[in-house]
C-alpha positions, 0 to 999 in steps of 0.5 A: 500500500502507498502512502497515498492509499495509506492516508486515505484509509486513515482518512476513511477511518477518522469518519466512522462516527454515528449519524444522528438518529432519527428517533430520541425519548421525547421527539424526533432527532430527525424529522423530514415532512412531504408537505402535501404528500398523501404517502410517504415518499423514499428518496437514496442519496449517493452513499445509498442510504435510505431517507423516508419523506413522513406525511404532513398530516399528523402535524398539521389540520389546515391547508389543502394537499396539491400534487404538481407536475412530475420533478424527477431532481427533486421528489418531495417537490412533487406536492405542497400543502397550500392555505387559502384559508386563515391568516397564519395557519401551524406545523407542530414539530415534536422534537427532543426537548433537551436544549438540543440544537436543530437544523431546520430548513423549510422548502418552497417549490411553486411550479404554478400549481394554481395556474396564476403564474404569481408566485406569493410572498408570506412569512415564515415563523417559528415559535412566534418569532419571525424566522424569514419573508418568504418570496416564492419564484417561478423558476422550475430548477430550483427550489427556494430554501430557508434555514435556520439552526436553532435551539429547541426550547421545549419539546416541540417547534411551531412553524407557522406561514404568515398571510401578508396580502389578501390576494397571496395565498401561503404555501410549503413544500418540505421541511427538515428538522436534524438535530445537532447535539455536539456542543462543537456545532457553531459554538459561539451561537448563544442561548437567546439566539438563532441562526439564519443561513445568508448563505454557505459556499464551498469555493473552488468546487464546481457542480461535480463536487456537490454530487459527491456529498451524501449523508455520510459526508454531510451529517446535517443536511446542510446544502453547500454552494459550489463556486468557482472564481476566475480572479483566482486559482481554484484548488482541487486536492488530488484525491477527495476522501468521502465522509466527514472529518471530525472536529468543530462544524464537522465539515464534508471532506468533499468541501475541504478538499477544494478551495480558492487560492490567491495567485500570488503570495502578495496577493489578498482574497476578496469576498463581499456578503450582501445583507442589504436585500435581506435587511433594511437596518444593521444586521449582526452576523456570524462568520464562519470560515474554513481552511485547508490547503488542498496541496496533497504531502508538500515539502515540509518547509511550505507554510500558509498563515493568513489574517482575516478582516471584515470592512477593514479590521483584522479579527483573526489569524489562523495557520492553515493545515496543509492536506497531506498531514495528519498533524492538525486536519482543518483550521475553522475561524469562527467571528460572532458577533459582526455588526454589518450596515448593507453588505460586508467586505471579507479580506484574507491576506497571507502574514509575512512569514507565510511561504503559499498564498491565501486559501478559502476552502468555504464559507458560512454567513449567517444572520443573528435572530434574537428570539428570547422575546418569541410571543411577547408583543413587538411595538415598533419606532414610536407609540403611546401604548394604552391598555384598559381591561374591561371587567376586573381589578387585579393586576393592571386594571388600566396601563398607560405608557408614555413611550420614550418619556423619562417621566410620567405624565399626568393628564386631565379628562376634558369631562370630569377632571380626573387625571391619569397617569401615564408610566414611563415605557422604561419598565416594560422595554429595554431597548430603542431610543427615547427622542422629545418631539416639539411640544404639542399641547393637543397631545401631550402623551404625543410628545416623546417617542421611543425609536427602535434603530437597532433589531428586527424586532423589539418588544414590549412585555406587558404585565397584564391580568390573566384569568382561567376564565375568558370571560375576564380576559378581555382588553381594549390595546390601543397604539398611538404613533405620532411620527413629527419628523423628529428625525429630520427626514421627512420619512415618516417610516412604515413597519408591522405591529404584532402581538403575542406572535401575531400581525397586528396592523401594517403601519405607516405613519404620516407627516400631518 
C-alpha cells in the first residue's frame, strides 16, 4: 500500500462516527415532512442510504394537499400543502426537548400549481418569532430554501406561514428538522439566539463536487454552494476522501478538499456578503470560515498563515493545515458577533512569514435572530401604548405608557377632571431610543417617542391580568404613533405591529 492509499484509509477511518438518529425519548432527532404528500415518499442519496419523506398530516389540520407536475431532481417537490384559508395557519414539530440544537430548513417549490403564474410572498415563523419573508419564484430548477439552526426550547417547534396580502395565498413544500447535539456545532451561537443561513459556499468546487456529498459526508443536511472564481486559482486536492472529518462544524471532506487560492503570495482574497436585500437596518452576523490547503504531502518547509478582516479590521489569524498531514486536519475561524450596515467586505491576506498564498476552502454567513422575546408583543419606532381591561381589578386594571418619556405624565379628562397617569415605557422595554418631539399641547402623551434603530424586532412585555376564565380576559390595546419628523427626514417610516406572535396592523405613519 502507498502512502497515498495509506492516508486515505486513515482518512476513511477518522469518519466512522454515528449519524444522528432519527428517533430520541421525547421527539424526533430527525424529522423530514412531504408537505402535501398523501404517502410517504423514499428518496437514496449517493452513499445509498435510505431517507423516508413522513406525511404532513399528523402535524398539521389546515391547508389543502396539491400534487404538481412530475420533478424527477427533486421528489418531495412533487406536492405542497397550500392555505387559502386563515391568516397564519401551524406545523407542530415534536422534537427532543433537551436544549438540543436543530437544523431546520423549510422548502418552497411553486411550479404554478394554481395556474396564476404569481408566485406569493408570506412569512415564515417559528415559535412566534419571525424566522424569514418568504418570496416564492417561478423558476422550475430550483427550489427556494430557508434555514435556520436553532435551539429547541421545549419539546416541540411551531412553524407557522404568515398571510401578508389578501390576494397571496401561503404555501410549503418540505421541511427538515436534524438535530445537532455536539456542543462543537457553531459554538459561539448563544442561548437567546438563532441562526439564519445568508448563505454557505464551498469555493473552488464546481457542480461535480456537490454530487459527491451524501449523508455520510454531510451529517446535517446542510446544502453547500459550489463556486468557482476566475480572479483566482481554484484548488482541487488530488484525491477527495468521502465522509466527514471530525472536529468543530464537522465539515464534508468533499468541501475541504477544494478551495480558492490567491495567485500570488502578495496577493489578498476578496469576498463581499450582501445583507442589504435581506435587511433594511444593521444586521449582526456570524462568520464562519474554513481552511485547508488542498496541496496533497508538500515539502515540509511550505507554510500558509493568513489574517482575516471584515470592512477593514483584522479579527483573526489562523495557520492553515496543509492536506497531506495528519498533524492538525482543518483550521475553522469562527467571528460572532459582526455588526454589518448593507453588505460586508471579507479580506484574507497571507502574514509575512507565510511561504503559499491565501486559501478559502468555504464559507458560512449567517444572520443573528434574537428570539428570547418569541410571543411577547413587538411595538415598533414610536407609540403611546394604552391598555384598559374591561371587567376586573387585579393586576393592571388600566396601563398607560408614555413611550420614550423619562417621566410620567399626568393628564386631565376634558369631562370630569380626573387625571391619569401615564408610566414611563422604561419598565416594560429595554431597548430603542427615547427622542422629545416639539411640544404639542393637543397631545401631550404625543410628545416623546421611543425609536427602535437597532433589531428586527423589539418588544414590549406587558404585565397584564390573566384569568382561567375568558370571560375576564378581555382588553381594549390601543397604539398611538405620532411620527413629527423628529428625525429630520421627512420619512415618516412604515413597519408591522404584532402581538403575542401575531400581525397586528401594517403601519405607516404620516407627516400631518
Amino acid at each position: 500500500m502507498d502512502h497515498r492509499r495509506l492516508l486515505l484509509a486513515l482518512l476513511y477511518l477518522s469518519t466512522l462516527h454515528f449519524l444522528p438518529s432519527s428517533c430520541y425519548t421525547n421527539g424526533y432527532g430527525i424529522l423530514q415532512i412531504d408537505c402535501g404528500s398523501s404517502n410517504k415518499t423514499t428518496t437514496k442519496d449517493r452513499d445509498g442510504i435510505t431517507e423516508i419523506w413522513r406525511t404532513d398530516e399528523e402535524f398539521i389540520k389546515s391547508g389543502k394537499n396539491v400534487l404538481i407536475a412530475p420533478n424527477q431532481n427533486f421528489n418531495v417537490m412533487n406536492t405542497l400543502r397550500s392555505f387559502p384559508d386563515g391568516n397564519k395557519n401551524c406545523y407542530k414539530l415534536p422534537l427532543n426537548s433537551d436544549g438540543s440544537k436543530y437544523l431546520l430548513q423549510a422548502g418552497f417549490f411553486y411550479g404554478n400549481y394554481d395556474g396564476q403564474s404569481r408566485p406569493p410572498s408570506f412569512k415564515l415563523e417559528i415559535d412566534g418569532n419571525l424566522w424569514a419573508n418568504v418570496t416564492t419564484s417561478m423558476s422550475q430548477e430550483d427550489p427556494v430554501y430557508h434555514e435556520l439552526i436553532y435551539r429547541l426550547k421545549k419539546d416541540q417547534a411551531t412553524v407557522c406561514l404568515v398571510r401578508t396580502s389578501n390576494d397571496e395565498v401561503p404555501f410549503i413544500s418540505s421541511i427538515e428538522a436534524v438535530i445537532m447535539g455536539d456542543s462543537g456545532m457553531y459554538r459561539l451561537m448563544e442561548n437567546k439566539t438563532a441562526l439564519y443561513l445568508h448563505s454557505r459556499i464551498n469555493y473552488g468546487a464546481n457542480k461535480s463536487v456537490e454530487k459527491l456529498i451524501g449523508r455520510f459526508e454531510e451529517h446535517y443536511e446542510r446544502i453547500w454552494e459550489s463556486k468557482e472564481m476566475s480572479e483566482y486559482l481554484n484548488a482541487t486536492a488530488e484525491v477527495i476522501p468521502s465522509g466527514s472529518l471530525l472536529g468543530e462544524n464537522n465539515p464534508p471532506w468533499p468541501v475541504m478538499a477544494t478551495a480558492i487560492r490567491a495567485k500570488k503570495i502578495s496577493d489578498s482574497i476578496y469576498l463581499s456578503v450582501n445583507f442589504s436585500a435581506q435587511k433594511t437596518e444593521a444586521v449582526v452576523a456570524y462568520f464562519v470560515l474554513y481552511f485547508m490547503d488542498p496541496t496533497f504531502f508538500p515539502p515540509p518547509n511550505l507554510t500558509n498563515k493568513v489574517d482575516i478582516y471584515i470592512d477593514s479590521q483584522k479579527l483573526n489569524t489562523t495557520d492553515i493545515p496543509l492536506f497531506g498531514r495528519m498533524d492538525n486536519a482543518y483550521s475553522v475561524v469562527s467571528l460572532y458577533p459582526v455588526r454589518v450596515f448593507g453588505s460586508a467586505n471579507v479580506t484574507i491576506s497571507s502574514t509575512g512569514n507565510s511561504t503559499l498564498a491565501p486559501v478559502l476552502n468555504a464559507m458560512e454567513v449567517f444572520s443573528v435572530m434574537d428570539v428570547s422575546k418569541g410571543g411577547h408583543m413587538m411595538l415598533g419606532f414610536s407609540l403611546a401604548f394604552y391598555v384598559v381591561l374591561l371587567r376586573i381589578s387585579i393586576s393592571y386594571s388600566t396601563l398607560l405608557i408614555d413611550s420614550g418619556s423619562s417621566n410620567e405624565t399626568i393628564t386631565e379628562d376634558g369631562d370630569d377632571g380626573k387625571t391619569e397617569t401615564w408610566h414611563t415605557d422604561e419598565e416594560f422595554i429595554k431597548s430603542g431610543k427615547n427622542v422629545l418631539h416639539t411640544s404639542n399641547q393637543n397631545f401631550i402623551v404625543m410628545n416623546t417617542l421611543r425609536s427602535s434603530p437597532d433589531g428586527n424586532k423589539n418588544c414590549y412585555e406587558l404585565p397584564l391580568n390573566f384569568s382561567n376564565d375568558d370571560y375576564y380576559n378581555k382588553y381594549i390595546i390601543r397604539a398611538g404613533f405620532f411620527y413629527g419628523n423628529d428625525d429630520g427626514l421627512s420619512r415618516p417610516p412604515s413597519f408591522k405591529l404584532e402581538i403575542d406572535g401575531n400581525l397586528w396592523a401594517n403601519q405607516m405613519l404620516r407627516l400631518q
